[in-house]
N, C-alpha and C positions, 0 to 999 in steps of 0.2 A: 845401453851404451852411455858411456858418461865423457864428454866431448869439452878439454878444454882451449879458449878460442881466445885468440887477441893478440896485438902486435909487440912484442918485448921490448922495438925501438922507440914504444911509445910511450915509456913510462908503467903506470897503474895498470894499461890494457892492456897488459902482463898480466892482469891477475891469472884468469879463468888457463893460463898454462903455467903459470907457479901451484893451480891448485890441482891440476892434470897431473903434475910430476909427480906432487906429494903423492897422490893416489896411485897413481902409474905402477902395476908390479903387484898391490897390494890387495892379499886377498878381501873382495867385497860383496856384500849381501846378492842374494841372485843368482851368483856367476858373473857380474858384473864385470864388465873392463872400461879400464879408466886411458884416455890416450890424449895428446896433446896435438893438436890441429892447425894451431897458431893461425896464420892468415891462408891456411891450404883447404878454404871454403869448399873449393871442388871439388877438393879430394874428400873431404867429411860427407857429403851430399852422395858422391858415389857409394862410399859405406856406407851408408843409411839405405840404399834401395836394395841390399841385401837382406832388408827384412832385420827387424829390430822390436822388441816386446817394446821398446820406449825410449825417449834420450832425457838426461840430462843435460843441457849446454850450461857451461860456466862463463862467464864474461863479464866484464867491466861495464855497469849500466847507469847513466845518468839519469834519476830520479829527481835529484834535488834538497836529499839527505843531506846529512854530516858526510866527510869523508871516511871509509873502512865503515859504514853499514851495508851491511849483508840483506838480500831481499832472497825471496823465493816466490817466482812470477811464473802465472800458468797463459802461456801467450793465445790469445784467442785466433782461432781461425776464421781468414776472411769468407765474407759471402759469399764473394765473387770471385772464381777461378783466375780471370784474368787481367784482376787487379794488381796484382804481386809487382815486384817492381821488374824492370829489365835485366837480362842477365849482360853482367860483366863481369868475367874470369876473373879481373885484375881488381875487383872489388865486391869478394861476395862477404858480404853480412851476415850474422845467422837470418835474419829476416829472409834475404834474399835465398840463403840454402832451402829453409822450409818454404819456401815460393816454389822455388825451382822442382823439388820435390812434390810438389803437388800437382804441378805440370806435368806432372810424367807419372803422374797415377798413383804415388807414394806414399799414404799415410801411415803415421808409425800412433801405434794406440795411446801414447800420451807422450806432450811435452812438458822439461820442466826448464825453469831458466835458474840457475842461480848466479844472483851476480852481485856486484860490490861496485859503489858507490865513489867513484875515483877522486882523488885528490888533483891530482896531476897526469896530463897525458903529453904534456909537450915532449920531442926528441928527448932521447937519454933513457938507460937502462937501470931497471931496478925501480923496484914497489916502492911510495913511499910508506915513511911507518903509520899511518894510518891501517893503510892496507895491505901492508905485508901480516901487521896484527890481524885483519881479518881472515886470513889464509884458516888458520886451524877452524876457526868456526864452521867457514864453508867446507871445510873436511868434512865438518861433524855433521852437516846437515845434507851433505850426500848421502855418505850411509844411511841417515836416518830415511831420506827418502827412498833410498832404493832398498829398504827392508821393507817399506809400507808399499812398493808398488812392486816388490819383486819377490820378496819373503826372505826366507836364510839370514843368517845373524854375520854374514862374513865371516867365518872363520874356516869356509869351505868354498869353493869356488874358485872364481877368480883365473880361473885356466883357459876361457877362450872358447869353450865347448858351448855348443848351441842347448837351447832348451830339448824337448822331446822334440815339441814337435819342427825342430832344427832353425827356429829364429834364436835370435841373440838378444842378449840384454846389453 
């Protein structure tokens, strides 16, 4: 699954569902599907414990980059089960979804983060142009990854059908 996440009233942390859209519809490597989640944490977490070969999250990540660079982050899992932070509905994080998920016995065989380096997150709608330039790249580097973790060139797929053995990508 390729999950994008982030608040649109917040500026940049728009990106990871400006880069959901783009994908959204569009046949991708695997059988992949591309969907936008925005701040509906809960709701992405419930989907995931329907069994899933893998995620993608997209998001808006402050590193400490330039504004519009693009990272590709494999988030380590903690030691400890019950470390994870607490759940609150009204503020889940991807942090907090792959928490939650764990709590409840759910690993998905890999994650990936891609995310983009915000410029700007205060109120107000719309990427700035740093990171609206970043959009196509992080396009490009979905597919790529989810050829390398899922196989298929995109050009088939893309329909929502489970693998054989009936998980999803």
């Amino acid at each position: 699954m390729v999950a994008g996440v982030g608040n649109v009233f917040l500026g940049d942390d728009g990106f990871g569902v400006a880069v959901a859209g783009r994908l959204a519809g569009a046949a991708l490597p695997g059988g992949a599907r591309a969907r936008d989640y925005g701040i509906r944490g809960v709701h992405l977490a419930h989907e995931l414990m329907n069994g899933y070969d893998g995620l993608v999250l997209i998001d808006a990540v402050q590193r400490g980059g330039p504004p519009g660079t693009v990272y590709v982050l494999e988030p380590a899992e903690p030691d400890d089960d019950a470390a994870g932070p607490a759940l609150d509905a009204h503020d889940m994080t991807p942090g907090t979804v792959l928490a939650l998920l764990r709590r409840f016995g759910v690993r998905l065989p890999w994650v990936t983060v891609v995310g983009c380096e915000p410029a700007d997150v205060r109120e107000g709608m719309g990427l700035s142009p740093p990171v609206l330039g970043a959009v196509d790249e992080a396009v490009r580097l979905v597919r790529e990854l989810l050829a390398e973790r899922l196989g298929g060139d995109g050009r088939h797929g893309g329909n929502g059908e489970g693998t054989e053995d009936g998980r999803h990508a």
